[in-house]
C-alpha positions in Angstrom: 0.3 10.0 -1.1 -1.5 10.8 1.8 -0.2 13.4 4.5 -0.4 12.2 8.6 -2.9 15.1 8.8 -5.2 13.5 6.3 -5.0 10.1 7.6 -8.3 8.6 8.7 -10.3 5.0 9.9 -10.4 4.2 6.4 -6.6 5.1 5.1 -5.6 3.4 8.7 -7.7 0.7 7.9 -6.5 -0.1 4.6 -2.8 0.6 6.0 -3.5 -2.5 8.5 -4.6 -4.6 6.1 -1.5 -4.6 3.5 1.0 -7.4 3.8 3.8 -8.4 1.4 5.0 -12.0 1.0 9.0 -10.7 1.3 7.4 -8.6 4.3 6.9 -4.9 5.0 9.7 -2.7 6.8 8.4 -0.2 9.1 10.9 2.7 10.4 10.2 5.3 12.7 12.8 7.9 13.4 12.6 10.3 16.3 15.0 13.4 15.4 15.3 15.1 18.7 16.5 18.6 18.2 18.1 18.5 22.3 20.2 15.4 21.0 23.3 15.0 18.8 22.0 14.5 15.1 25.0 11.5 14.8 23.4 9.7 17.6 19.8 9.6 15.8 21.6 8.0 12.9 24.0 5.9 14.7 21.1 4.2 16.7 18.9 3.8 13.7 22.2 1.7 11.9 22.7 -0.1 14.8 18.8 -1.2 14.7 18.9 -1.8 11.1 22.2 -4.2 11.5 20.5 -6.3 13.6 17.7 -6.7 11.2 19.9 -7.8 8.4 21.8 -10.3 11.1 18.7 -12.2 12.5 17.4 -12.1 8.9 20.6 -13.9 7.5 20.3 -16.3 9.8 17.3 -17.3 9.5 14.9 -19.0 7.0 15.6 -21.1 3.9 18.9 -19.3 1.8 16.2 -18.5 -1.3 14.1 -15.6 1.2 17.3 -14.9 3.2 18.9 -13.8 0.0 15.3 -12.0 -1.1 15.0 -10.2 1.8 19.0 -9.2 2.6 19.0 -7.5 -0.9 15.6 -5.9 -0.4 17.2 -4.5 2.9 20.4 -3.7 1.1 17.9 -1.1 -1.6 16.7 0.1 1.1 19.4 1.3 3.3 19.8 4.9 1.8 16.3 5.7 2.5 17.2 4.7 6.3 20.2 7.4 6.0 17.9 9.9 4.6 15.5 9.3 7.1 18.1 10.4 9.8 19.8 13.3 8.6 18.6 17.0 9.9 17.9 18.2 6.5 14.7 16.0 6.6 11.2 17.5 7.6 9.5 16.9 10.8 10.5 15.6 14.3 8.9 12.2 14.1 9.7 10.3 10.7 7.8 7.6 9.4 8.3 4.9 6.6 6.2 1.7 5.7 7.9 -0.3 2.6 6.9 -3.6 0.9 10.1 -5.4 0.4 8.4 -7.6 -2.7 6.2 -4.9 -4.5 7.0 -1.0 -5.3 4.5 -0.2 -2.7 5.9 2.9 -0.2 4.8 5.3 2.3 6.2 8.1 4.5 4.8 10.4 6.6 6.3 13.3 8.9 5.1 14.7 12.0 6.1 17.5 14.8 5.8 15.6 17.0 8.1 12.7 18.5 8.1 8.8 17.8 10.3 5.9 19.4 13.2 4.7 17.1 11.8 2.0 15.7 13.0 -0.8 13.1 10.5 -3.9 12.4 9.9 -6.3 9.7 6.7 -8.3 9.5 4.2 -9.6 7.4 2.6 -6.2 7.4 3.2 -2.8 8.4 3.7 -2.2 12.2 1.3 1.0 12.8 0.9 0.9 16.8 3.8 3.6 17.1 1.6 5.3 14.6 -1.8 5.4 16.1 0.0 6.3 19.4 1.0 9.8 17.8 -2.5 10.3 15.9 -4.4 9.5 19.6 -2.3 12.0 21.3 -2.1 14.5 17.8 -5.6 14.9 17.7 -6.9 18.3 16.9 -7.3 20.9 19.5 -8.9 24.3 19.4 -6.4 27.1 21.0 -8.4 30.2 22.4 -6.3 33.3 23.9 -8.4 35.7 24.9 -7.9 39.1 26.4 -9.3 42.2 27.0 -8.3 43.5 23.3 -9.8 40.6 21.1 -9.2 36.9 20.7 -6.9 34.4 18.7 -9.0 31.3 17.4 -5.5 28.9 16.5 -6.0 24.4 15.7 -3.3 22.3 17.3 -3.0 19.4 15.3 0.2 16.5 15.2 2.3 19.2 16.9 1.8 22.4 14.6 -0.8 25.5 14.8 -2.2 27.4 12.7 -4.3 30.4 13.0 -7.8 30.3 12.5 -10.0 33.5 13.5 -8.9 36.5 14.9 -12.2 38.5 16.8 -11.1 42.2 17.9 -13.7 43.5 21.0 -14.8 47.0 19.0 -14.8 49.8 20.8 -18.4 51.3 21.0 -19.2 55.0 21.4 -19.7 55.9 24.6 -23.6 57.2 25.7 -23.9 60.3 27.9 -22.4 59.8 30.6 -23.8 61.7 34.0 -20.9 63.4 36.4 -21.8 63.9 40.2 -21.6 62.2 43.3 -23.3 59.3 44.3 -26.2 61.2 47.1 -25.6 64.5 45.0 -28.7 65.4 43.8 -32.9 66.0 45.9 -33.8 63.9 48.5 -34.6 60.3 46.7 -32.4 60.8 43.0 -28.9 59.7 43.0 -26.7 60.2 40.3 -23.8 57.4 39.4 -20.2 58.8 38.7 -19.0 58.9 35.2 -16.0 56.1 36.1 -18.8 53.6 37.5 -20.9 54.1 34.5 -17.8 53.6 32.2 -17.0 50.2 34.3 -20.5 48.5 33.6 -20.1 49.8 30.2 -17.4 48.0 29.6 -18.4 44.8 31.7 -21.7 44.7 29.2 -19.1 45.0 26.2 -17.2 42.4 27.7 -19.7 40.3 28.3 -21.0 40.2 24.6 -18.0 40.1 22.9 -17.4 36.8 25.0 -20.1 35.7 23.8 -19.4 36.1 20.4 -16.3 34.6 21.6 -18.2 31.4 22.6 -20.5 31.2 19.8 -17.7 31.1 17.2 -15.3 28.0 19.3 -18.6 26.5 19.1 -19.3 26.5 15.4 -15.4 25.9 14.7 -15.5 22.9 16.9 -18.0 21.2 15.1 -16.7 22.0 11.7 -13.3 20.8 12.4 -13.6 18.4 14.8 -12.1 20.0 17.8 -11.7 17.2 20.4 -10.1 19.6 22.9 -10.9 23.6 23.6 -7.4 25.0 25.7 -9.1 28.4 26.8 -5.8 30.7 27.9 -6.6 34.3 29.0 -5.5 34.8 32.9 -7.8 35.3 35.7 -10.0 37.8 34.3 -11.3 35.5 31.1 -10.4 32.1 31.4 -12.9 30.6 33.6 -15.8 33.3 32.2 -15.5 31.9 28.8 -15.4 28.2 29.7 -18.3 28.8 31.2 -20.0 30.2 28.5 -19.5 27.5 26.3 -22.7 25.1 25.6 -22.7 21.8 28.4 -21.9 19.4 25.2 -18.0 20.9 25.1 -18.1 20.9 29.1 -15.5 17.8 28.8 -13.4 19.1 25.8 -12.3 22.5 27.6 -8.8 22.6 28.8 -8.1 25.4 31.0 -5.2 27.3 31.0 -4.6 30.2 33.7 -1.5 31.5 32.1 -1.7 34.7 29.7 0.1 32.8 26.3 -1.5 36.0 24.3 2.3 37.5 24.6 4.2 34.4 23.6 6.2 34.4 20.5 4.7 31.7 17.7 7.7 29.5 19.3 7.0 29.8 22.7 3.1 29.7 22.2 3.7 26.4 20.4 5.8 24.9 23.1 3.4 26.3 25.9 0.1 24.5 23.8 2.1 21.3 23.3 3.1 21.0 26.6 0.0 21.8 28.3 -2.0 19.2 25.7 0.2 16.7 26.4 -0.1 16.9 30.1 -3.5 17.1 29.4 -3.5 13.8 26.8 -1.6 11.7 29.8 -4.6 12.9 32.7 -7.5 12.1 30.2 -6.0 8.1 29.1 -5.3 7.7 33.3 -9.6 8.6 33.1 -10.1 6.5 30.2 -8.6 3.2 31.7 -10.8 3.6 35.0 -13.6 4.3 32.9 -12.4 1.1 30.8 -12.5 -0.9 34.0 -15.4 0.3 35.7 -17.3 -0.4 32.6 -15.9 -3.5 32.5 -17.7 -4.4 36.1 -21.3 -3.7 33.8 -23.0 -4.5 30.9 -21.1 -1.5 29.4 -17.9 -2.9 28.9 -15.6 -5.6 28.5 -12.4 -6.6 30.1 -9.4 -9.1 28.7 -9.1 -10.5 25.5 -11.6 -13.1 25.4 -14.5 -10.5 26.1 -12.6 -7.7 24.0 -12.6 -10.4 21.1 -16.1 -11.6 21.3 -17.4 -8.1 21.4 -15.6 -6.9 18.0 -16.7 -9.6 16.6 -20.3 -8.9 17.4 -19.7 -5.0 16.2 -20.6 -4.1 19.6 -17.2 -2.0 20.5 -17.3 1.6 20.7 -13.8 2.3 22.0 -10.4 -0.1 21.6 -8.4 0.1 24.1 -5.3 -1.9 24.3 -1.4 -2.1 25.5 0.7 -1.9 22.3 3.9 -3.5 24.6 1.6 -6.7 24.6 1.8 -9.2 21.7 -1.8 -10.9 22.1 -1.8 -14.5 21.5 -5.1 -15.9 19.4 -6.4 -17.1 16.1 -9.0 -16.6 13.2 -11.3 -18.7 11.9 -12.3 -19.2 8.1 -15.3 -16.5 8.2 -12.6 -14.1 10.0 -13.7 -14.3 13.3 -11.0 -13.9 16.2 -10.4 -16.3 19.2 -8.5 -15.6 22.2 -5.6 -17.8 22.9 -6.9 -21.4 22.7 -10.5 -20.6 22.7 -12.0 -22.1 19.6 -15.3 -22.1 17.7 -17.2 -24.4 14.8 -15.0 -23.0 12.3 -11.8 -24.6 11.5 -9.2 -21.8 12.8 -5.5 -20.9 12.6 -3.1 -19.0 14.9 -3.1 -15.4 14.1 0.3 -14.0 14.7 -0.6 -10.8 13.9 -3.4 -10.4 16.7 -2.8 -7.5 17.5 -3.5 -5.7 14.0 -6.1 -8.0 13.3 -7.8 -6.5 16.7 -7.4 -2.6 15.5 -8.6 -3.6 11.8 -12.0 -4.9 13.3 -11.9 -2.1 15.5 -11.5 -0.1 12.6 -13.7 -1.5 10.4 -16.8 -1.5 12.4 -16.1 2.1 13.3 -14.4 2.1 17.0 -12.3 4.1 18.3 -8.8 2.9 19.1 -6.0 3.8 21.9 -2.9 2.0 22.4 -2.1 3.3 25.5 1.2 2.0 26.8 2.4 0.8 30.3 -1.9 0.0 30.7 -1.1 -4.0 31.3 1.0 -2.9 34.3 -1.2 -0.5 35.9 -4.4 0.2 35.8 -5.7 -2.5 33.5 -3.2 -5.3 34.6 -5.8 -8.2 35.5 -7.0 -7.7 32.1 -3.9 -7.8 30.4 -4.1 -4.2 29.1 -6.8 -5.0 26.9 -10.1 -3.3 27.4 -13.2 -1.9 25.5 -16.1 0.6 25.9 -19.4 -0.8 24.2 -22.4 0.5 22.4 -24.4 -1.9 23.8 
């Protein structure tokens, strides 16, 4: 079974694609540490009881009974998913109600309390936590040496740790600046010892630089957080190459000092702030795109586009149910748009949009609350293009 940190477009993909005639349950559990562990498990019942209600009523009596005593097998998983005992913050389970098909998954970091049945598993919530999970590099730097840590779904782990040597010292002339003949001036020993040590500086932060680089291309670093005060935070983000110019996240504070807790917390925080500014910056780039060649706008154009393999980015509102259908050689329609192929609704739309996405190698973002700002003529629904 596959771990959330080794999920990727072609696990997700395949995730999309599984349906189940009885259905497939999805769960998501957020166990908030700040809240009382009872009311995690009393709102998760109460979510689940409604399932089973609507479901026994209805339907023909044959699938009610099918799926009630599916639902029924299933119910001490739910409890286990909500006790403290279990691993992670956010808790995930897919399960196929017909076959002995099963998957769960546990993050750091949090997920809305969620309980749905459909004819497939309900991954928005899902790709909502990998978008904003996505791995970071964490530099603190100081005058001493550096930490190299990853950020990834809410944990850290150290990766390097580069100490600044300390170097022998050449002779060092005393006197006073003027002292010597007319025309020879000799620099005092603390002014040679200060460029000395702004020359070491300046190569160790270059080593510094060289190995973020190399680390961010071997594990895929989508964002750099640089934390080392006043003195070394700017100096090193500027010594990065121009290609990582966009991935730098500067942090001002001095973390170095932070137990692994605190540091955690501090990272999180400051990436998530971060992850919040940068989907504001993808929607207008979304929309302005949109106005060009470069991108399209609404479902139709979003639609037309995956189907042509042309999307390089997905971006959609995962609060929006999209309304369309597919035709026999799998192409998708928006709403009652039609094309020389006999079609059928697709009331899975949605999943049907992120699996094409997928497939054709896209990125996706469900971004929430994006039909009601930004992207609200458009419905929410947006992509970059490759051409």
């Amino acid at each position: 079974m596959a771990t959330i940190e080794e999920l990727d477009d072609k696990t997700l993909l395949e995730l999309s694609g599984r349906t189940d005639a009885a259905g497939v349950l999805s769960v998501y559990v957020n166990d908030d540490p700040a809240r009382d562990p009872n009311a995690t498990a009393i709102d998760l019942k109460n979510r689940y009881r409604e399932l089973q209600r609507r479901i026994a009523e209805e339907g023909p009596a044959d699938r009610r009974r099918e799926i009630t005593e599916a639902l029924d097998r299933l119910a001490p998983e739910l409890d286990e998913l909500a006790t403290p005992f279990e691993s992670g913050r956010g808790r995930i389970m897919f399960a196929a109600l017909g076959d002995d098909w099963k998957m769960r998954l546990d993050s750091q970091m949090p997920v809305p309390n969620r309980v749905v049945l459909d004819d497939g598993p309900f991954i928005h919530p899902l790709l909502e936590l990998l978008d904003e999970g996505r791995p970071a590099g964490v530099v603190l730097v100081s005058g001493d040496g550096a930490r190299l840590l990853e950020w990834r779904l809410g944990r850290m782990r150290e990766v390097d740790t580069l100490e600044q040597e300390e170097q022998e010292a050449p002779h060092e002339r005393a006197g006073q600046i003027g002292g010597g003949p007319s025309g020879q001036y000799h620099t005092p020993m603390r002014e040679q010892r200060q460029a000395r040590e702004r020359e070491w500086g300046q190569r160790f932060l270059d080593q510094v630089a060289e190995t973020v680089t190399n680390l961010t291309g071997e594990r895929r670093w989508e964002r750099i957080l640089i934390s080392g005060g006043d003195p070394w935070t700017e100096v090193l983000a500027d010594k990065l190459p121009e290609q990582l110019t966009d991935r730098v996240v500067r942090d001002s504070r001095v973390l170095a000092g932070l137990d692994d807790a605190g540091l955690l917390a501090a990272v999180t925080e400051r990436l998530h702030a971060e992850h919040d500014e940068s989907e504001r910056r993808l929607l207008e780039q979304v929309r302005e795109a949109g106005l060009t060649q470069k991108g399209a706008l609404g479902l139709s154009q979003v639609a037309g586009a995956l189907n042509e393999g042309r999307v390089a980015h997905l971006v959609y509102d995962p609060e929006v149910r999209y309304v369309g259908s597919i035709d026999a050689d799998g192409l998708l329609y928006a709403g009652e748009e039609t094309g020389t192929q006999p079609h059928t609704p697709e009331p899975r739309l949605n999943e049907r949009l992120v699996e094409r996405a997928l497939a054709t190698g896209a990125r996706v973002s469900p971004i929430e609350g994006a039909s009601s700002g930004i992207l609200a003529d458009a419905e929410g629904i947006g992509a970059l293009l490759r051409w």
